[in-house]
N, C-alpha and C positions, 0 to 999 in steps of 0.2 A: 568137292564132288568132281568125279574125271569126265571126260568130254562123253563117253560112252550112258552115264548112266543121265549125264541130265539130258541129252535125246534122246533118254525111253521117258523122262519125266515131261519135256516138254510135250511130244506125242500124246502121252499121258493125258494134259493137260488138253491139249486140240478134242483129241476125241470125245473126253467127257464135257467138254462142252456144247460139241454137236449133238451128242445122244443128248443130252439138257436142251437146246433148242430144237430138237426133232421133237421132244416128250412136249415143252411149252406148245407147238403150231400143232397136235394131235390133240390137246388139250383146246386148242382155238377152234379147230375146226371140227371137236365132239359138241362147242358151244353153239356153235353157228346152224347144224345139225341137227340139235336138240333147239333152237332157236324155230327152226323151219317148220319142224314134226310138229313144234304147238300153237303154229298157224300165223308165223311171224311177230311174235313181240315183240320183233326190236322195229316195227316199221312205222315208221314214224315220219307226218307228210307233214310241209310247214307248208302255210294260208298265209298269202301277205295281199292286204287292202291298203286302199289312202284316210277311212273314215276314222273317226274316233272315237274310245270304247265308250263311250253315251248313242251312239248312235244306235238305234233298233236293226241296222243291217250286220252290225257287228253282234251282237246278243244274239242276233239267228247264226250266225258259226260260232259263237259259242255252243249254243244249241247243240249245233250238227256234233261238234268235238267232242262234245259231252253223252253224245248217241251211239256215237261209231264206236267211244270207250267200252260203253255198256253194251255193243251189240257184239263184241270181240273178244269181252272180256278181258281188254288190254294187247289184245295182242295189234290191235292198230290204235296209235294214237293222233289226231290233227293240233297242229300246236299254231293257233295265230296270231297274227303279226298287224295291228293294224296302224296306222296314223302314217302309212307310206316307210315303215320303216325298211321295208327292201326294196324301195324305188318308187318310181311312180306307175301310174296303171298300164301306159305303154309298154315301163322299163319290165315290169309284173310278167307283162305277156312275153317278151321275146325269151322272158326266163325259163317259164312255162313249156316253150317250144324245146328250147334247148334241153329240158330237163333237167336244167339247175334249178328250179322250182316245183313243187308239186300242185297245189293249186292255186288260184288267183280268184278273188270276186273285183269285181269291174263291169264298169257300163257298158252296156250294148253299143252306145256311143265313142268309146274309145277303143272298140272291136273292131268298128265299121273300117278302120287302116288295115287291120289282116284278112277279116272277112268282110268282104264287101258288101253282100248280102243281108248284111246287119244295119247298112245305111238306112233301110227303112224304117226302124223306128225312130229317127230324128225329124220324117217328115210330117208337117206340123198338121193338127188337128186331123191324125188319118182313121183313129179309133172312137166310135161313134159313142163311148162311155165306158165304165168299167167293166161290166157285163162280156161288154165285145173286146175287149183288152186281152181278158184272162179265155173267153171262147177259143181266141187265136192263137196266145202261149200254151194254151193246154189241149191245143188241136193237133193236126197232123204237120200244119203249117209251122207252127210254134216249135216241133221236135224235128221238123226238120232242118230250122236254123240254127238248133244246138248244135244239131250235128256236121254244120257247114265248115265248122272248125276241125274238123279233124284231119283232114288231108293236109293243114297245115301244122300239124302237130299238137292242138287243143281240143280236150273233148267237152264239149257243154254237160255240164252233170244237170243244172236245175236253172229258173231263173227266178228271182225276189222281185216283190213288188216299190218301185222306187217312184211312186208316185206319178204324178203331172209337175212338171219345171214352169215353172211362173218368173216374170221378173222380177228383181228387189234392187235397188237404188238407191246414194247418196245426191243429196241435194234437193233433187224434186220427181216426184212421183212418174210411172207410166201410166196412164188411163185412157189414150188412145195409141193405134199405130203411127200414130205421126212423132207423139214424143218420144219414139225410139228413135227419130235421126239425128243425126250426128253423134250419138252416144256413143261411148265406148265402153262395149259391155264384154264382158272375159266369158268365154266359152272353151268345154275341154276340146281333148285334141280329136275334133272331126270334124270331116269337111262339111259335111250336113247341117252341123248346128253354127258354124261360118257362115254359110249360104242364107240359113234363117235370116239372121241378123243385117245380112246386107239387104236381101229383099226387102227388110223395112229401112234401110236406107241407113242400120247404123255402122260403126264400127266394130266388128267380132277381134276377139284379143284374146288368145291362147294364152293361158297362165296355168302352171301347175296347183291343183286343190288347196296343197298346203301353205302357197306364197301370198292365197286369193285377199286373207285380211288386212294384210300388210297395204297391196296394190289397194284396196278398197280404204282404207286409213289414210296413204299417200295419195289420192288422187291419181293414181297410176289408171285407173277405170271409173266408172263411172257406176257402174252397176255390177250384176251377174245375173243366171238363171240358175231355178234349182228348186228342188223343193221344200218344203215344211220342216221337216224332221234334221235338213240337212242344213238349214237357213239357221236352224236354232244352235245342234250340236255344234257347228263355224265359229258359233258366238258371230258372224257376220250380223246379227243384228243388232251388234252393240256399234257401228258405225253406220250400216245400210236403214236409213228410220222407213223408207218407202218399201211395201212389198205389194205385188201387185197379181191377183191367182186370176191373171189371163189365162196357165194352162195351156200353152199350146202343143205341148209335147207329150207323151207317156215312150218313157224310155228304162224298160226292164232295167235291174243288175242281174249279171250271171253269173253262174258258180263254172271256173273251168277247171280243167285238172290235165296237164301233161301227158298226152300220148303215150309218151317212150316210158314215160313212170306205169301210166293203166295198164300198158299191155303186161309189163314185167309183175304187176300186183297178180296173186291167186285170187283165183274166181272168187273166192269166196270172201274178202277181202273187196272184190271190188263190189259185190253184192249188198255187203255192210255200207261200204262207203255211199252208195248211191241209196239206200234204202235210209242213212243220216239222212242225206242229204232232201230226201224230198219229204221225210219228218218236218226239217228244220223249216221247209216253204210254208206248211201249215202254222208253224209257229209264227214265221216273220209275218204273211198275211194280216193275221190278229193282231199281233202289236202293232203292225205299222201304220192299222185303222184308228188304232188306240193314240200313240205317239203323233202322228200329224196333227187328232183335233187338240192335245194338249201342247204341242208346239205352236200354236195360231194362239192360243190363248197365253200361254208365257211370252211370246212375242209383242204381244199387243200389250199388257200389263208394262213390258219394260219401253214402251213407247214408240213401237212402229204402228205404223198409218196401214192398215191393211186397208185395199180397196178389192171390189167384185166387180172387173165391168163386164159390158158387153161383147160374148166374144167375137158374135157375128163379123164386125169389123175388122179382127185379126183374122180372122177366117179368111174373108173377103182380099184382105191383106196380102196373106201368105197365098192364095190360092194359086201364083206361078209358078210357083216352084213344081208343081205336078204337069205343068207345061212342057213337051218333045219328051219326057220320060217313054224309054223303049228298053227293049229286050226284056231282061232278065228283072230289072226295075219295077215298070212295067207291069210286068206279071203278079210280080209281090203283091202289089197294091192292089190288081184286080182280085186276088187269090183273099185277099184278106178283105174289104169289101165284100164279098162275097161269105162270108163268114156270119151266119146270122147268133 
């Protein structure tokens, strides 16, 4: 072949292959196109939790995933993640912001680092029962603290009910606020339920969820706080035999979801998603009523000491910690108080 005709074959060659990658990316973006027009089926939000799939707060985003599937008919799907496998709840959140995550369930207590205004639900005995609990999450007060998050890039979609936090312990029991001093008890990452724990004079010990049985096995701690449902799914009560429903705390989970992701979803699509998600709260309610009284009862058959004391004396206890509270604090408290 002379030099003349293999550079019209080479040419030849370039051009049909750009007409072939022009036809492939018209081909891509007729998919992408037709992807849009049927209301985004390829949109697809991953849920990363610390809990584990026995626990009842995971079953309600099962729940939700399973809602938003059927409320879109596919065209959104939530795919979760739970036992901390995309981090821990801090790590959750700054994921969230960033927009490397879509949504995240997490304590209100490991909130209270981005939104401040979340600190108040770690202060101890502020909800005068369950009644007045759910009055205040489901008041003006309650949507208002969802939505404290958002100027930081998290939008609060719902929040689940996670109980009252009680202590549980190896070695020997709580039954007054005196036997919390000198303990070292693991607390998540917030300053509020740190403060708890020193006010009764013990030591607060930040450990990540998934490390807590290990530390509780080693003698690395002494104790933890937490609830029923979570005491049980831990398996922590195959080391901690003392649990003790003082209750000093009621500390929502909330569902967030990424800003930069909400705004970019279609209306309608965020409409599903928020209409799962406050489905799934009437779901998790019910079973979590269900799931607490059978986690007291399988706890106690495998041989922890469950005690009921008096909480007046924790009360009486803790009662400085609402001591020079001002501003913004402050307010919370009276604003919720005031919540009949």
């Amino acid at each position: 072949m002379d030099r003349k005709a293999f550079s019209f074959l080479f040419v030849g060659l370039i051009v049909g292959a750009l007409l072939s990658a022009s036809a492939f990316i018209g081909f891509l973006r007729a998919e992408r196109a037709s992807a849009s027009a049927e209301g985004g089926r390829n949109t697809i939000l991953k849920l990363g939790h610390s809990l584990d799939q026995a626990h009842p707060v995971h079953a309600a985003m099962e729940f939700m995933a399973k809602r938003v599937d059927e409320l879109s008919s596919g065209a959104v799907k939530i795919q979760v993640f739970p036992n901390g496998q995309l981090g821990s709840e801090p790590e959750c959140i700054e994921q969230c912001q960033r927009g490397a995550l879509a949504m995240v369930k997490t304590s209100a207590g490991a909130m209270e680092g981005f939104v401040p205004d979340m600190a108040v639900f770690g202060l101890p005995y502020l909800f005068r029962d369950e009644d007045h609990y759910w009055n205040v999450l489901n008041g003006p007060l309650g949507q208002e603290l969802l939505a404290a998050g958002d100027p930081i890039g998290v939008h609060g979609l719902c929040y689940y009910d996670s109980g009252s936090r009680s202590f549980y312990t190896v070695g020997k029991p709580i039954q007054t606020p005196a036997d919390v001093k000198e303990l070292k008890l693991r607390v998540m990452s917030s300053k509020t339920a740190r403060d708890l724990i020193i006010t009764l004079g013990g030591g607060p010990t930040p450990i990540p969820w998934g490390e807590l049985y290990t530390a509780l096995q080693q003698s690395m701690v002494n104790g933890a706080e937490n609830n029923p449902p979570s005491f049980l799914t831990s398996r922590h009560y195959e080391v901690a035999k003392y649990f003790t429903l003082n209750e000093h705390t009621r500390i929502p989970d909330v569902i967030i979801f990424s800003t930069k992701i909400w705004e970019n979803l279609p209306e309608q699509s965020r409409k599903w998603v928020q209409q799962a998600a406050d489905e799934s709260v009437v779901f998790q309610r019910k079973l979590w009523k269900e799931k607490t009284e059978e986690a007291l009862v399988t706890v106690e058959k495998a041989g922890v000491t469950i005690y009921r004391p008096e909480k007046q004396p924790f009360i009486n206890a803790t009662a400085s910690m609402y001591n020079g509270l001002e501003g913004r604090m402050a307010e919370l408290v009276r604003r919720i108080r005031e919540v009949k």
